[in-house]
N, C-alpha and C positions, 0 to 999 in steps of 0.2 A: 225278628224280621229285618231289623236295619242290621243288625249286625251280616246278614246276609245277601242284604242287596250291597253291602259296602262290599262283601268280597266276590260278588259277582260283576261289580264295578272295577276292582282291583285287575282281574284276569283280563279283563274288555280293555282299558286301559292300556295295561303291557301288550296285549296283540296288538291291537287296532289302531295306538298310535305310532307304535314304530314300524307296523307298514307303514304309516306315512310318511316318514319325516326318519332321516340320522337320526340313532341315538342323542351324537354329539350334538346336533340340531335340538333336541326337549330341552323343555324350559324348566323340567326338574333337577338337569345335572349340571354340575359345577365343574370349571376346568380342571380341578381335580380328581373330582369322580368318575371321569370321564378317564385320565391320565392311568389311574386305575384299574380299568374295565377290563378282562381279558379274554382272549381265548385260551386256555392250555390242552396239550393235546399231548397224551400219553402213551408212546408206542410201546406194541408187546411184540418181542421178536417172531409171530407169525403175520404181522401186517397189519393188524388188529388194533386198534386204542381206544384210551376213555377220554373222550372230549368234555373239557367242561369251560360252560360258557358264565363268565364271572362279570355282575352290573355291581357297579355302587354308587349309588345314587343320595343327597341333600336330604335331608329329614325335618330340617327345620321347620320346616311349615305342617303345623298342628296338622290338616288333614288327610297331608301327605303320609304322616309317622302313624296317623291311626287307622291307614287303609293297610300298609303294610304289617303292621300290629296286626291286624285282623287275619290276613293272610296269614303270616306265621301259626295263630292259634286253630287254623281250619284244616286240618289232615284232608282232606273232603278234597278242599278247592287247589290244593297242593297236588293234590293226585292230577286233578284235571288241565293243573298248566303243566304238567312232567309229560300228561299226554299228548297235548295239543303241539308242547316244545318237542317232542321227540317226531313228531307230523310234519313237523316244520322241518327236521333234519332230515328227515327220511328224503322228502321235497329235495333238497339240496342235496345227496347222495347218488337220489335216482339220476339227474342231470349229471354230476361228477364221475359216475360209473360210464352215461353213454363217449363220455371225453379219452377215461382210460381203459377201457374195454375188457373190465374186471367186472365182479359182481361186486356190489357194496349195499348192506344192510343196516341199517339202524334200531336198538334196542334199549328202553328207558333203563335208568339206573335210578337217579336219586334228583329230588328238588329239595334243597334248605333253603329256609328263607331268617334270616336272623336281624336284630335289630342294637347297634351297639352305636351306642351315645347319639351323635346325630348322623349316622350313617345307617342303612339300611344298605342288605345285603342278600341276594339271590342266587345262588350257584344251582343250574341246570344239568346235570352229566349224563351223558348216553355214553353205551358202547357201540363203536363205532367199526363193523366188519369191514375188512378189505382196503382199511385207508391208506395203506402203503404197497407198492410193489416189494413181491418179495423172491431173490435167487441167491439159493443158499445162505449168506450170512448176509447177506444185502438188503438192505429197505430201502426202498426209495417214495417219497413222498411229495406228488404235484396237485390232484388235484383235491380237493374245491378248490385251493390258493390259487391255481396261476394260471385262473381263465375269469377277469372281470370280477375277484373279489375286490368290492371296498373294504379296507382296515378303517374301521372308527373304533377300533381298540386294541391292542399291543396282542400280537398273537406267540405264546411259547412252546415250543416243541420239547419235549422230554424223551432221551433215546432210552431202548429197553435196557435192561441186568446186561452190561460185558460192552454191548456197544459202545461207537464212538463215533463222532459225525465226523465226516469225510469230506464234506463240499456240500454248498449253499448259496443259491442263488435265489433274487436279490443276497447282499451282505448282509449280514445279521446286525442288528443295533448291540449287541452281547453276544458274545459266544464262548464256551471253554470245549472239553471234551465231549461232553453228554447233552447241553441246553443249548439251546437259540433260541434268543428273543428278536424281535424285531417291533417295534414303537406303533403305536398307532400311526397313519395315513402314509405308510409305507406303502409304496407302490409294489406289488405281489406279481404283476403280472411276470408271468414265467417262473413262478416260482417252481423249485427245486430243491430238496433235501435228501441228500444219499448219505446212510449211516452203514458201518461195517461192524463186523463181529456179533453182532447179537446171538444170543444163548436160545437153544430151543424151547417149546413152552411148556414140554416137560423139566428141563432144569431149572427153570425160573418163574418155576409156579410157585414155591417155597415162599420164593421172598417177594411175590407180591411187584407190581408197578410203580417204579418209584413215582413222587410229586404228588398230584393233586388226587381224591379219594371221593367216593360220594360223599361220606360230611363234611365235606371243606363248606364253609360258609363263607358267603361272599353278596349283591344286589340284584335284580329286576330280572331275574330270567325271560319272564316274556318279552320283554322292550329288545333283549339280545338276541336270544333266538329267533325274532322274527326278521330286525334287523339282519343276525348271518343270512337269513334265508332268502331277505329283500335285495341284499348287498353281490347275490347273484343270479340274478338277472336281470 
């Protein structure tokens, strides 16, 4: 029974205080973990990607490592924040659909939660329909980002097989041919990403989305996902 009200505690916890309050703002993360924290967002040359929301958060403190300890070992309560977090996206799709007058869908993929040395690690991923405009070899990528997002964590774009990014606004904090990063408390508004060449998704079904996967391990998925979801509007 304790071990179960601690993981009913755990999930209450990541929602319900980061509605409240930044991420950056908890008194669980360190300038660090915070530095850390990201979004990645994985395009498939139909417009299509796997967003996954990455928390890492301070473990040091005994009841902090034994809530998330908990969490990890409960398949159960894992299921329940993959759903509640993917509830939370859908929220933030429906609003970004009525801005680009596309359809845009939300569907769970994976929660890991892992615990390495004194860090504590959550990665959330949903598939994410429609998140890019798409004409012919073209994606282009605005919203959620460039209507009233806060960045309280480094947000990275990954173009599909063959693509190449073309132009980005704001600047990217990093950029090569295929990735942009941009740093935590980057100002998005008007954000823009137009990438060319991407391969169709029958030839680049093979080889799979490059970057992040649903086992990527990483911290707090609820405290992020609520936060993305808070952070717009």
């Amino acid at each position: 029974m304790q071990r179960e009200l601690a993981t009913v505690g755990v999930i209450s916890l990541l929602f319900v205080s980061a509605f409240a309050l930044p991420v950056a703002a908890s008194s669980s993360n360190s300038g660090e973990s915070v530095e850390e924290s990201a979004v990645h967002v994985d395009l498939d040359a139909d417009g299509d990607a796997t967003v996954s929301l990455i928390s890492i958060y301070d473990l040091t403190d005994p009841d902090e490592r034994d809530a998330l300890e908990t969490l990890r070992e409960d398949e159960s309560a894992q299921d329940e924040l993959l759903d509640r977090g993917a509830d939370r996206f859908d929220s933030v799709a429906t609003n970004a659909e009525a801005n680009v007058g596309r359809e845009m869908t939300v569907a769970t993929e994976s929660a890991d939660v892992s615990v390495s040395d004194d860090r504590g690690i959550v990665t959330l991923s949903v598939t994410w329909e429609g998140l890019a405009a798409v004409e012919d070899d073209t994606l282009v990528v605005t919203e959620p980002f460039a209507s009233g997002f806060d960045a309280d964590r480094s947000l990275v774009v990954t173009a599909p097989t063959e693509a190449t990014i073309e132009s980005s606004t704001p600047e990217p904090t990093t950029q090569d041919e295929t990735r942009a990063t941009w740093d935590a408390e980057t100002d998005l508004d008007g954000f823009e990403l137009t990438l060319s060449g991407a391969t169709t998704a029958s030839d680049d079904a093979s080889d799979g989305t490059p970057g992040f996967t649903g086992g990527v391990a990483l911290v707090a998925v609820g405290l992020a996902v609520a936060s993305f979801a808070a952070n717009r509007h």
